[in-house]
C-alpha positions as CSV (number, residue, x, y, z in Angstrom):
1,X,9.0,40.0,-72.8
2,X,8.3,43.5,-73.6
3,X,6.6,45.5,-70.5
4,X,5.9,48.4,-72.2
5,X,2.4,47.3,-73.3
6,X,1.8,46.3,-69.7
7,X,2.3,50.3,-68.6
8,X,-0.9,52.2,-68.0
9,X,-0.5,56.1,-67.0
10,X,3.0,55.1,-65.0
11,X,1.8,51.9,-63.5
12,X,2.2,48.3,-64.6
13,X,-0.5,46.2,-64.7
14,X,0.1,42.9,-62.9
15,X,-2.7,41.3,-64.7
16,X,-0.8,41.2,-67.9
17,X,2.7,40.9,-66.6
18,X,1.8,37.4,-64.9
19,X,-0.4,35.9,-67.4
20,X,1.5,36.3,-70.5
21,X,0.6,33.2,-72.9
22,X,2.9,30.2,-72.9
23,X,4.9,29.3,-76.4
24,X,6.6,26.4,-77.7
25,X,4.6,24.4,-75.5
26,X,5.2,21.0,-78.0
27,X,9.0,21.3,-76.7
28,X,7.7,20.3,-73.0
29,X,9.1,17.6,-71.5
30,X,8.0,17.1,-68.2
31,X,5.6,18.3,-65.6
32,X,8.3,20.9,-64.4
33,X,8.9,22.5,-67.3
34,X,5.2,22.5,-68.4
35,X,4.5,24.3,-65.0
36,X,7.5,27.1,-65.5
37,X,6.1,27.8,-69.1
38,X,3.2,29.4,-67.5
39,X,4.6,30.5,-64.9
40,X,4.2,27.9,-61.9
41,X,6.5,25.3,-59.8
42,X,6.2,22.0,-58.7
43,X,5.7,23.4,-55.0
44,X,2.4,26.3,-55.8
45,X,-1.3,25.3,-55.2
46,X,-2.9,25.4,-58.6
47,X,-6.5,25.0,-59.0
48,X,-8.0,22.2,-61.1
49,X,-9.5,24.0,-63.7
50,X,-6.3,26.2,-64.1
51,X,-4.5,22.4,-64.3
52,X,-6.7,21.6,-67.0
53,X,-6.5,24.3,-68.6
54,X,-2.7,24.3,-69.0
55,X,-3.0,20.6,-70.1
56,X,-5.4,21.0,-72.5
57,X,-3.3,24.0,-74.2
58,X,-0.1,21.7,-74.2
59,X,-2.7,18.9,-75.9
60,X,-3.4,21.0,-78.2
61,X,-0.5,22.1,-79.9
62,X,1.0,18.6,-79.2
63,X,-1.8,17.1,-81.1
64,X,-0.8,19.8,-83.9
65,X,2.8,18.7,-84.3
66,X,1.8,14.9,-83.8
67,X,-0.4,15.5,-86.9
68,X,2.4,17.4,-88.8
69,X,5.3,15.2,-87.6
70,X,2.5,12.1,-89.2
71,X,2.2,13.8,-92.6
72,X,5.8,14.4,-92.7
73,X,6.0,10.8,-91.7
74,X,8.2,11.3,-89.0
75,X,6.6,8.4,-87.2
76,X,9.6,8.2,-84.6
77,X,9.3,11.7,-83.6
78,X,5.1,11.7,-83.2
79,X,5.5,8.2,-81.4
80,X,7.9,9.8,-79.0
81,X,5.9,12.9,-78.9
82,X,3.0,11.0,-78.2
83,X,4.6,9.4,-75.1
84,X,5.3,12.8,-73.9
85,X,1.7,13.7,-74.1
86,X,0.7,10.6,-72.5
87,X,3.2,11.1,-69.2
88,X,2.3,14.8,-69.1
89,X,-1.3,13.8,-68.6
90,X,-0.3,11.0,-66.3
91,X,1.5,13.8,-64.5
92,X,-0.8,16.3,-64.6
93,X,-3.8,13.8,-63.4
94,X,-1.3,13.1,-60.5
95,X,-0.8,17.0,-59.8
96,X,-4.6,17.3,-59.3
97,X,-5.1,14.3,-57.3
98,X,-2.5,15.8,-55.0
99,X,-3.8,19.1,-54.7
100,X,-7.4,17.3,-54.3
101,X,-5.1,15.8,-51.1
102,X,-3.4,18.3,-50.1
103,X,-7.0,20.6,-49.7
104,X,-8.0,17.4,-47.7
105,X,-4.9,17.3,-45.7
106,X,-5.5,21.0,-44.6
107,X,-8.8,20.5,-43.8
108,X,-7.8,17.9,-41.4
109,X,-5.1,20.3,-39.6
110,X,-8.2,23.3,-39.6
111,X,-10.4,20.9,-38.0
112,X,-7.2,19.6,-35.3
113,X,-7.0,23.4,-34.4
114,X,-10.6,24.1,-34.5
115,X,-11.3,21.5,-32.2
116,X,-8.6,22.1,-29.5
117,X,-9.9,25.8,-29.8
118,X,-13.0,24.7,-29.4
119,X,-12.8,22.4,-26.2
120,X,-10.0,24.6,-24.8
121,X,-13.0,27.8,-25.2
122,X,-15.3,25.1,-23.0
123,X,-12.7,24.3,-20.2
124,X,-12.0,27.7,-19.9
125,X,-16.2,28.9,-19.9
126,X,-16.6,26.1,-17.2
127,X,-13.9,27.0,-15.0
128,X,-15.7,30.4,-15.1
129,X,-18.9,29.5,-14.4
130,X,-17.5,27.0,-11.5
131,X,-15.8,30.3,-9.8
132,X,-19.4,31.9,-10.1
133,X,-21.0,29.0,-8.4
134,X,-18.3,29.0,-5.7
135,X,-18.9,32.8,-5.2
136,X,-22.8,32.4,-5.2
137,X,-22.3,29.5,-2.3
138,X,-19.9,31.3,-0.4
139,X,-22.1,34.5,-0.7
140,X,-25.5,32.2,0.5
141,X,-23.1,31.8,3.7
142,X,-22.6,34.8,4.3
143,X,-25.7,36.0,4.1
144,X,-27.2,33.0,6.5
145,X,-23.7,34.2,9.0
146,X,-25.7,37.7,8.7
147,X,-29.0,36.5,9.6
148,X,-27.4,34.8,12.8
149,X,-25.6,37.2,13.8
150,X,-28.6,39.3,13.6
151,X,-30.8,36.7,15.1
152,X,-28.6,36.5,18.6
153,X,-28.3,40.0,18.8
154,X,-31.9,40.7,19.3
155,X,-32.8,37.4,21.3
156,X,-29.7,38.9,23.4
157,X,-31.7,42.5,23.6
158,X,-34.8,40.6,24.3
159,X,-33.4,39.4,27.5
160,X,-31.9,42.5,28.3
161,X,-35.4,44.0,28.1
162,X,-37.2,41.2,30.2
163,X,-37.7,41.9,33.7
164,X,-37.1,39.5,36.3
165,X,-40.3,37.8,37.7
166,X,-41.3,38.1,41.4
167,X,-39.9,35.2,43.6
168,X,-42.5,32.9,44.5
169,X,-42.0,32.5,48.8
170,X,-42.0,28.5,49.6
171,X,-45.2,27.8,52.3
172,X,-42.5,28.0,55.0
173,X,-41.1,31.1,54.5
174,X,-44.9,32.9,54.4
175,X,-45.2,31.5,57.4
176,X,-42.1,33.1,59.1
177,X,-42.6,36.3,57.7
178,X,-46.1,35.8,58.5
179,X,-45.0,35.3,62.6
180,X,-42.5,37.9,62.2
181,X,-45.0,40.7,61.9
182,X,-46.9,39.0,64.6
183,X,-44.8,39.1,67.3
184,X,-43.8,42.3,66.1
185,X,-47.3,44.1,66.7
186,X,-47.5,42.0,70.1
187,X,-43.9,43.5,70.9
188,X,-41.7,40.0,71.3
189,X,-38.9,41.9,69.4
190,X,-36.6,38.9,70.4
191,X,-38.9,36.2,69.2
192,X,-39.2,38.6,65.8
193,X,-35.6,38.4,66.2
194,X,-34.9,34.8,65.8
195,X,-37.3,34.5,63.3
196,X,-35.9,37.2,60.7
197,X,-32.5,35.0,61.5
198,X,-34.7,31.8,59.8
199,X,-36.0,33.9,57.1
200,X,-31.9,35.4,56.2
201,X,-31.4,32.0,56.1
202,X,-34.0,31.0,53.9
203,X,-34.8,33.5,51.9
204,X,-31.3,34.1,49.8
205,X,-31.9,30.5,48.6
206,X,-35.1,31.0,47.0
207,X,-34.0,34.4,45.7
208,X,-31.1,32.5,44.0
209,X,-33.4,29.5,42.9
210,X,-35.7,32.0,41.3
211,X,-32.8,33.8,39.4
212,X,-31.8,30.3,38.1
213,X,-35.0,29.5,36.8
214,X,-35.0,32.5,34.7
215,X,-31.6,32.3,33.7
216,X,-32.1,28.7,32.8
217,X,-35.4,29.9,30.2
218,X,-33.1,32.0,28.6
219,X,-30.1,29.4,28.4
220,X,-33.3,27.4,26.6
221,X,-33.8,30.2,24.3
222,X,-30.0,30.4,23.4
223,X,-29.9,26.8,22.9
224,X,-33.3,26.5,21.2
225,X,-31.8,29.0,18.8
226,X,-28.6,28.1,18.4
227,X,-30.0,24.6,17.3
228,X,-32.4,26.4,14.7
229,X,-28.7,27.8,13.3
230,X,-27.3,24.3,13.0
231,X,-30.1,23.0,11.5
232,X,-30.3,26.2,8.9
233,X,-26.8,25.8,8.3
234,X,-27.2,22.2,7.7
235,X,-29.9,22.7,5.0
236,X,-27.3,25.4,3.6
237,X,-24.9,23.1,3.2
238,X,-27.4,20.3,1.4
239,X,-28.5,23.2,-0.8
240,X,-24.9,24.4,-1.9
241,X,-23.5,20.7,-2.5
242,X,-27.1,20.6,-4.7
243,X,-25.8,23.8,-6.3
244,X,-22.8,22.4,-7.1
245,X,-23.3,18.8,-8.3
246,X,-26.3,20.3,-10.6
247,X,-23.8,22.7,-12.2
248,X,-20.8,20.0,-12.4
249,X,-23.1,17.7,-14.1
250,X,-24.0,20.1,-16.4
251,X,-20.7,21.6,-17.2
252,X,-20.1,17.7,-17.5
253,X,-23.0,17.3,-19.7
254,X,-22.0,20.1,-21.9
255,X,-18.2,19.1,-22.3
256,X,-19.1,15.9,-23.5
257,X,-21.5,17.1,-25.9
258,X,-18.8,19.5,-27.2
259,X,-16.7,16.3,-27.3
260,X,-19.4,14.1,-29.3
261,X,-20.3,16.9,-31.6
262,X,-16.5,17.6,-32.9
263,X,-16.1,13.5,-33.1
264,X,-19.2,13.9,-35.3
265,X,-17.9,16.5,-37.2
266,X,-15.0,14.6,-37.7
267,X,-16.5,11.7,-38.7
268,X,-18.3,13.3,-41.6
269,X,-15.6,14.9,-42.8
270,X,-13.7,11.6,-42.6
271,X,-15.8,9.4,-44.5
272,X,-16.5,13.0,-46.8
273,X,-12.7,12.8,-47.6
274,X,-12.5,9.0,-48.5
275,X,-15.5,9.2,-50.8
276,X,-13.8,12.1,-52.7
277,X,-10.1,10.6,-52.6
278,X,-11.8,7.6,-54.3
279,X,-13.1,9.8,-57.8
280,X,-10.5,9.5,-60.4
281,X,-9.1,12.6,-62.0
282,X,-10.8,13.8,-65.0
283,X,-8.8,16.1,-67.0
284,X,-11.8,18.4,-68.7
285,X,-13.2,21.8,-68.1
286,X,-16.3,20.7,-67.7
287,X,-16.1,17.7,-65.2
288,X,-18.5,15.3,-64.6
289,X,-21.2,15.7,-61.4
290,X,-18.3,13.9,-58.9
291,X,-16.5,16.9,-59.6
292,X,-18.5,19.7,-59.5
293,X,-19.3,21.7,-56.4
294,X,-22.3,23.2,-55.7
295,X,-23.2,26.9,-54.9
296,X,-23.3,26.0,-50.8
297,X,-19.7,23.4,-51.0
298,X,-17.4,26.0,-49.3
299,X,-20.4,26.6,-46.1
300,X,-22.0,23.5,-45.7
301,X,-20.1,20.6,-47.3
302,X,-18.7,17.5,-44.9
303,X,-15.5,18.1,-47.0
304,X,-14.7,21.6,-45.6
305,X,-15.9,20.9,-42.4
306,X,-11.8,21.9,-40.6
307,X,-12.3,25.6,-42.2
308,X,-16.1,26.4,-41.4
309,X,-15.2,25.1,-37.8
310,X,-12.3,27.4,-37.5
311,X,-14.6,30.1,-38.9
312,X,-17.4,29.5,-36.4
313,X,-14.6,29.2,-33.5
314,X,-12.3,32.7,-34.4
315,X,-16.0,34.2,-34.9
316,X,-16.8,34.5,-38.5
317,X,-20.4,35.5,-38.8
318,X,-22.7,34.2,-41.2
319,X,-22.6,35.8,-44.5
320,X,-18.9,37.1,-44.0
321,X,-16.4,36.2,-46.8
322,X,-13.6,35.6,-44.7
323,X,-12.6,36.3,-41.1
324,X,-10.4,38.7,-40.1
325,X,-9.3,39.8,-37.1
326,X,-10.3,43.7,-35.8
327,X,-7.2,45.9,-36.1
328,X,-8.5,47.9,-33.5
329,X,-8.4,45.5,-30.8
330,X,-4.7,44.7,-31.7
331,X,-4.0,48.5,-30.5
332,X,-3.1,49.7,-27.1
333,X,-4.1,53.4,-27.5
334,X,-3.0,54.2,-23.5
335,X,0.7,54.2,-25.4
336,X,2.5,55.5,-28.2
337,X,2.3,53.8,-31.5
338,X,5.2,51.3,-31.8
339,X,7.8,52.9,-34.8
340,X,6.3,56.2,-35.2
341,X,7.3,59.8,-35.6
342,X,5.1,62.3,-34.6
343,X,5.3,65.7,-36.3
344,X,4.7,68.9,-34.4
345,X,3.7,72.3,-36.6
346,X,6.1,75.0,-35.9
């Protein structure tokens, strides 16, 4: 092969070096060699129009020597030629029903990935969304420990502030302060004795009865409130456990309908794969309707449904080609560039 035809202004144009016409292409004997004439192996992923292609070139000029090798009857040599033409397209019919499989075959591992990404993605949102919930309830706690808090402190300064009321004297005690200042104004200072020893007896009682009393109303206002607390703290509690049961049966909910959808998905492209590993292989440029695919095949077809699911889950957007990843987020720009020289002006 001469490359200096393939050299434009110092550069060599690929396009020509790699697609250099096959010759000799009668002399083919098997699958292999047909392949390596046009610069393929057994092992590359060749399309099926580029398959037929090659076959129909080989055809062609086999056809050509069969028709020569007839005239010139060499009948041995076109019959065997003719059996080489018929295993190459045995071969080649083969080649494309195995790359049809192979396509399939990756399809199935984009859709494995896809889905583990995909349900992974939704175990990890839900255990985010849990912690959330878990911070809202314990924050609702909080807030209702405030309140409390706040609550005793001012009942506390409202007893602080309340007076004390005035002892109520029993009848008897009236009475003996009552004949105290009698026999005080009629000067029977020892009678008004005796009876101020009753009334020390009697009166420290009622003082301490009356203090009781009012210490016992605002016992009842502690306890009365101190109920109200359990009781708020018990409706609390109902209302978290409401919380979280609503939000574990939705995240429940949602998982499973992550789960259903992707045993949907697979499901179509399942029963998508089996109809199209039953077509036969047609060995023409212009296939029948079983083997064409239509403008939307790649983006919406049941066939292809392991790549646009590994699209949708790395976060390919609609009308995008292909997705790639950002090579700005790969970058840690608070360091150096890994492998590189900076050069300072002098």
């Amino acid at each position: 092969m001469d490359y200096n035809d393939c050299v434009i202004e110092d550069e060599i144009d690929a396009s020509v070096v790699f697609k250099q016409a096959a010759s000799n292409l009668s002399t083919v004997k098997s699958l292999g060699e047909s392949l390596n004439r046009f610069g393929y192996t057994e092992d590359d992923r060749i399309e099926r129009r580029e398959l037929v292609l090659m076959y129909s070139s080989i055809k062609g000029e086999m056809e050509q020597e069969i028709h020569t090798l007839a005239h010139d009857s060499a009948y041995d040599e076109a019959k065997e030629m003719r059996t080489r033409l018929n295993s190459l397209k045995d071969e080649f019919s083969g080649l494309q029903t195995n790359g049809a499989r192979l396509v399939r075959s990756d399809q199935c591992q984009h859709f494995e990935k896809a889905s583990s990404s995909l349900l992974q993605e939704a175990k990890k949102r839900h255990s985010i969304e849990e912690r959330e919930v878990l911070e809202i309830c314990n924050q609702l706690r909080q807030d209702l420990a405030k309140t409390h808090e706040i609550e005793i402190e001012n009942l506390e300064k409202k007893i602080a502030r309340t007076h004390k009321p005035h002892t109520k004297y029993s009848k008897r005690l009236i009475e003996l302060l009552k004949a105290e200042s009698g026999l005080i104004k009629l000067c029977e200072y020892e009678e008004a004795r005796k009876v101020r020893n009753m009334i020390d007896k009697i009166l420290p009682g009622e003082v301490k009865a009356n203090d009781k009393v009012f210490e016992r109303k605002n016992q009842l206002q502690r306890e009365m409130l101190r109920k109200a607390h359990i009781e708020d703290e018990a409706r609390l509690e109902e209302k978290i456990k409401a919380l979280m049961w609503k939000d574990k049966r939705r995240r429940e909910s949602d998982y499973a309908r992550e789960e259903q959808r992707v045993k949907n998905h697979q499901k179509d492209m399942e029963h998508a794969h089996f109809l199209e590993s039953r077509l036969r292989p047609e060995m023409s440029v212009k296939p029948s309707a079983l083997w064409q695919k239509r403008p939307g095949y790649q983006n919406t077809s049941a066939s292809m449904r392991g790549s646009q699911l590994l699209d949708a889950v790395r976060g390919k957007k609609e009308g995008d080609e292909v997705f790639a990843d950002s090579l700005v987020d790969k970058h840690d720009f608070r360091c150096g560039l890994a492998d590189t020289i900076t050069l300072e002006r002098k």
